[in-house]
Residue frames relative to the residue before (quaternion, step in Angstrom):
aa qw qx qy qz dx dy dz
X 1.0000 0.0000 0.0000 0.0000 0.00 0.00 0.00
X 0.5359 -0.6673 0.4638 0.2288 3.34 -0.99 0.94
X 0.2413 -0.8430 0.4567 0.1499 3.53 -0.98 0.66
X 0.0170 -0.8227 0.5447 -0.1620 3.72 -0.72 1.46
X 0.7305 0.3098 -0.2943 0.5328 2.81 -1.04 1.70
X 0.3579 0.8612 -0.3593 -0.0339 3.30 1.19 -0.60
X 0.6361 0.4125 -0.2548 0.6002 3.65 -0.37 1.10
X 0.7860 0.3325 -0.0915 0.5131 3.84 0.75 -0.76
X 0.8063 0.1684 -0.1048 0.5572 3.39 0.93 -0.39
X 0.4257 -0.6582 0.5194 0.3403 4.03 -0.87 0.73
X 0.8156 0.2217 0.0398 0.5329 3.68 0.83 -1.33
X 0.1156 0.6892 -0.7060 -0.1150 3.81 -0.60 0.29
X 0.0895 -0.7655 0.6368 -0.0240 4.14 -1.33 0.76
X 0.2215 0.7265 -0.6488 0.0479 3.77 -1.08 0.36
X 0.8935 -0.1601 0.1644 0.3860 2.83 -1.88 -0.46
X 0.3830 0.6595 -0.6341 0.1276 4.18 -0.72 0.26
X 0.1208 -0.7577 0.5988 0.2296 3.41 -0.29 1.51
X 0.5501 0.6432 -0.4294 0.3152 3.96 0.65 -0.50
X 0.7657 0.2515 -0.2792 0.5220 3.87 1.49 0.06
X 0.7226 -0.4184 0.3590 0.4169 3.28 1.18 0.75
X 0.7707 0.4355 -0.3386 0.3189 3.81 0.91 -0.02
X 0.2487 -0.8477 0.4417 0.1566 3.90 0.30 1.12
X 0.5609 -0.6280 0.4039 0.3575 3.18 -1.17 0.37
X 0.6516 -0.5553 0.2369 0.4593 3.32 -1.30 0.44
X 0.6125 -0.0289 -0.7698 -0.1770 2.07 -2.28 0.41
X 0.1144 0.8187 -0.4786 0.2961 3.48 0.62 0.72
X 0.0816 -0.8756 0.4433 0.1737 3.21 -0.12 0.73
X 0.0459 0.7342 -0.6420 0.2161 4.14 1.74 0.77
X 0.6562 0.4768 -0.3774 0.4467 4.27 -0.30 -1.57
X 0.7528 0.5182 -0.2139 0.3449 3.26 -0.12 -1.22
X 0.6755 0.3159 -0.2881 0.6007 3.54 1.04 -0.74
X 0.6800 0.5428 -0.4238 0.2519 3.28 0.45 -1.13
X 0.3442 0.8300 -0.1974 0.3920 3.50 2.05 -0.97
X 0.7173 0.4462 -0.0631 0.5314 2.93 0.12 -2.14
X 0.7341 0.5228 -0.3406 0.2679 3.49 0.32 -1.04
X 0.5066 0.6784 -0.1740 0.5028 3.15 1.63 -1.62
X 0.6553 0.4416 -0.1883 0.5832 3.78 0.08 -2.03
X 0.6496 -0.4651 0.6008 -0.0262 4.06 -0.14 -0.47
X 0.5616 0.7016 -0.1999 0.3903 3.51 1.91 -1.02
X 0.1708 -0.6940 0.6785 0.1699 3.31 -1.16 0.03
X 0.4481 -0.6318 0.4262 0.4673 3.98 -0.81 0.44
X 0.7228 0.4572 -0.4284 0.2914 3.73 0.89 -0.50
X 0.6636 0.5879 -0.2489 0.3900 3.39 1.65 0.36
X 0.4826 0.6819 -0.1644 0.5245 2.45 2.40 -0.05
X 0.1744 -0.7247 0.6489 0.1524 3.49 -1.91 0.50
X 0.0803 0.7194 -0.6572 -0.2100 3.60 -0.19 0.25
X 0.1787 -0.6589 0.7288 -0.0525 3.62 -1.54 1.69
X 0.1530 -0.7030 0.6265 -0.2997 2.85 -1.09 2.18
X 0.0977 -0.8245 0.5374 0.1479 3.32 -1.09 0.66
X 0.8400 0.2475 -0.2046 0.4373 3.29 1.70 0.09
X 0.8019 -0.2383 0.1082 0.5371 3.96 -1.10 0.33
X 0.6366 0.6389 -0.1780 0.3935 3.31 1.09 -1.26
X 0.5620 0.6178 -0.2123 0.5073 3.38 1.25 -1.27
X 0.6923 0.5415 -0.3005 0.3704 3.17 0.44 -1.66
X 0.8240 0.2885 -0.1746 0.4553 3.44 0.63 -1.69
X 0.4448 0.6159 -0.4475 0.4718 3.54 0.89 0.24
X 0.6962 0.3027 -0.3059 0.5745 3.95 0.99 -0.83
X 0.6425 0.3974 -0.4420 0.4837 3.92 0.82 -0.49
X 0.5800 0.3844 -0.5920 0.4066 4.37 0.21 0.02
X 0.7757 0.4997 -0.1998 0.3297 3.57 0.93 -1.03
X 0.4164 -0.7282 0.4854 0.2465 3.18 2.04 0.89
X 0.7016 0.4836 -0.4658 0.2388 3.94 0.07 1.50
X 0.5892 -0.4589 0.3876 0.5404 3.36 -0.55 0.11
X 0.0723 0.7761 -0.6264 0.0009 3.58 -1.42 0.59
X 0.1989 -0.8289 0.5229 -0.0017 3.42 -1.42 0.73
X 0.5574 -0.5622 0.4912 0.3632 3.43 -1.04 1.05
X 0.2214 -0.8027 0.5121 0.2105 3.52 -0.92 1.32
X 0.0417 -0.7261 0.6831 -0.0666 3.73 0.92 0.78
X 0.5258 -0.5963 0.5374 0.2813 3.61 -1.07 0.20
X 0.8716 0.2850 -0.0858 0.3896 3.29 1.04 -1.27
X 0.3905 0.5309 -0.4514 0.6016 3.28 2.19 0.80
X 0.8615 0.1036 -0.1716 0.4666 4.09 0.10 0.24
X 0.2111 -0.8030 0.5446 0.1187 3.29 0.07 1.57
X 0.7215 -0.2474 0.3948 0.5122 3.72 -1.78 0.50
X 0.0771 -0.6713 0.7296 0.1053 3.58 -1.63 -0.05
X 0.5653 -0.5587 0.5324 0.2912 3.84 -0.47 0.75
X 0.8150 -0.1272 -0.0302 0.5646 4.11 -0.56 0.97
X 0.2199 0.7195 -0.5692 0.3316 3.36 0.84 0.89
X 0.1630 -0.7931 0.5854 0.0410 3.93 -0.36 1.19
X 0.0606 -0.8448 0.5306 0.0322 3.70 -0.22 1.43
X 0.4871 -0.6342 0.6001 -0.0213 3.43 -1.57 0.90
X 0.2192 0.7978 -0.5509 -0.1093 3.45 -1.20 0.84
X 0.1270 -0.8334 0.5167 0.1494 3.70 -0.82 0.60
């Protein structure tokens, strides 16, 4: 798996229909994510800032949050994800 972001993110995922991983709102990233990271969805947050987001964390049956910066502050060992 390719690496993005290095240093700032644990996991970066997107679109790759040639491994099975559709685009959002699919929720393929999101698991494939989770799978990588070790995660579980009930340990999980998917943070989203748009319509898309939303239904991308509701196909993938998880909690999700508006990714305003200043509505979910850093968390100490917090392992972050991008898609």
């Amino acid at each position: 798996m390719p690496v993005y972001f290095k240093g700032l993110v644990d996991v970066a995922v997107g679109e790759d229909e040639a491994a099975g991983i559709r685009k959002k709102p699919a929720p393929d990233a999101v698991y494939k994510a989770m799978k990588v990271l070790g995660a579980t969805k009930e340990d999980s947050v998917f943070i989203g800032d748009s319509e898309v987001d939303v239904q991308t964390a509701q196909n993938a049956e998880m909690n999700h949050q508006n990714g305003r910066e200043d509505v979910l502050p850093a968390v100490p060992g917090t392992r972050w994800l991008s898609m």
